[in-house]
N, C-alpha and C positions, 0 to 999 in steps of 0.2 A: 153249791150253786154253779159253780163252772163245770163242773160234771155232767150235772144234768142238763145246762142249755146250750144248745145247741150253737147258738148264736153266740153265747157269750165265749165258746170253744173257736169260732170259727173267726172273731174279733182277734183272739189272745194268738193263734196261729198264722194271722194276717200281719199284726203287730212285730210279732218275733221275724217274719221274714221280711219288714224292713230295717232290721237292724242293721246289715251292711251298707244299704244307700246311706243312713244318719253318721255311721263311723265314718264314710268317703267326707262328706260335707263336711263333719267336726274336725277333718285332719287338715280340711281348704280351709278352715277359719282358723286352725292352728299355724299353720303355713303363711297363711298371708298375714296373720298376727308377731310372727317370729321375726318375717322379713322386715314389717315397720318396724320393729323390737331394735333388731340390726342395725338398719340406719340411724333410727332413734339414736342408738350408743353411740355410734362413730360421729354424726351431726350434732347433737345437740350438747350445749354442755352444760356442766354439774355445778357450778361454783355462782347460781343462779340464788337472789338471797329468794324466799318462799317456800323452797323445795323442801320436801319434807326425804327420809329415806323412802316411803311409797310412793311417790312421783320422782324420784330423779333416773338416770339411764346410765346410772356408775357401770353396772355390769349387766349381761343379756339376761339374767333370770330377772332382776327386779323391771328393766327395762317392758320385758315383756309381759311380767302383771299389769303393769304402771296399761301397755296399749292394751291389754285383752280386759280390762276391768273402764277403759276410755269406750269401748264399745258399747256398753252397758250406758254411759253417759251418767252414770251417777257418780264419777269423780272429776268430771270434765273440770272445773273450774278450778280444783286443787291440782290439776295437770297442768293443763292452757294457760291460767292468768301467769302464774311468774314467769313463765317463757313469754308471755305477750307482754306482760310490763317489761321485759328486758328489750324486745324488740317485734315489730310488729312483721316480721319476713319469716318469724317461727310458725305463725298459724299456715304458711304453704305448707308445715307439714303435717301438723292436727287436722285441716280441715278437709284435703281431700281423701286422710285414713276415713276420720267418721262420716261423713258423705257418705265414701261409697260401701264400711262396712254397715252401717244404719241403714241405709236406701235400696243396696243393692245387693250385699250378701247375704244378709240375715231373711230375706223375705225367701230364700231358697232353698234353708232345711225344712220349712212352710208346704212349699212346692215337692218338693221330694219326697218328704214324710206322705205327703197326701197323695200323689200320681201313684207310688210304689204300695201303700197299703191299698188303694182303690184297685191295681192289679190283682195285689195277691188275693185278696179279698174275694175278686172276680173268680179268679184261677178257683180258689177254694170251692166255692159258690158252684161251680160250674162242677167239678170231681163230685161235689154230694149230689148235685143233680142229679149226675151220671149214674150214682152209684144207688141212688134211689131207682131210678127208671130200671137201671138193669135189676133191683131186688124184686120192682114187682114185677117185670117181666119174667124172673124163672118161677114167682109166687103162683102167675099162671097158668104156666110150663108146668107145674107140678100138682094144680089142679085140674087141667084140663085133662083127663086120662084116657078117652077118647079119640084124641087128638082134632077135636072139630074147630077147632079157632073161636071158640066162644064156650063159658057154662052158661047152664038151660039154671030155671028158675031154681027149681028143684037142689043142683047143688050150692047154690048162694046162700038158701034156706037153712041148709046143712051146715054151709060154714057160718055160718052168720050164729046159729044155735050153740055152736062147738067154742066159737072164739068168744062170745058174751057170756057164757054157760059157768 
């Protein structure tokens, strides 16, 4: 199937040359995930009673599951609550991570994915074009043997008989 469609060749070749824009984004949500990770460790602390070892910020690898899996929002409340039943001055730093990675980072490899495959896409689009128009322009060039800038009825008939035949 991808062999023969044209389109389905020209998706999977539009796809693959966004793969450096999604690697740029995935390294900005690794980056801005590490650095809460960071703070997390050095700021918050461990001897909190609810914490389990997948929520506490003992050291930067757990630290940093514990925020890159808070983005996701499906452990929020095994993260958030012990720290907010210990004191309510922890959520300054839960809630402006997931804010702005929920609102405002995550809608970006969205944006990216979609501007940079609508380019290449195009770019593609536009080279088969090209390379259509130039096939049948020398198909013509090498019918036309006369050289009159047009075939007569006559060899249409001919080719028309030879190419269905």
């Amino acid at each position: 199937l991808i062999f023969k469609s044209s389109e389905v060749r020209r998706t999977l070749r539009a796809l693959g040359k966004t793969i450096p824009q999604i690697i740029d984004v995935f390294m900005l949500i690794l980056i801005i995930t590490f650095g809460y990770a960071v703070v997390g460790n050095r700021m918050l602390p461990t001897d909190i009673d609810g914490l389990t070892r997948e929520t506490r910020f003992d050291d930067i690898w757990e630290a940093s599951q514990s925020i890159y899996f808070l983005t996701t929002l499906s452990n929020y409340p095994a993260v958030v609550i012990p720290y907010y039943k210990s004191s309510v001055n922890y959520l300054l730093y839960f809630y402006p991570f997931v804010i702005f990675t929920v609102f405002m980072l995550f809608p970006i490899p969205v944006a990216v994915v979609f501007d940079s495959f609508r380019t290449n896409r195009s770019k593609i689009l536009l080279r088969d074009r090209l390379a259509q128009k130039e096939a049948l322009l020398l198909s013509f060039l090498a019918l036309d043997h006369q050289k009159r800038g047009y075939i007569d009825i006559g060899q249409w008939k001919s080719l028309m008989e030879h190419v269905f035949d």
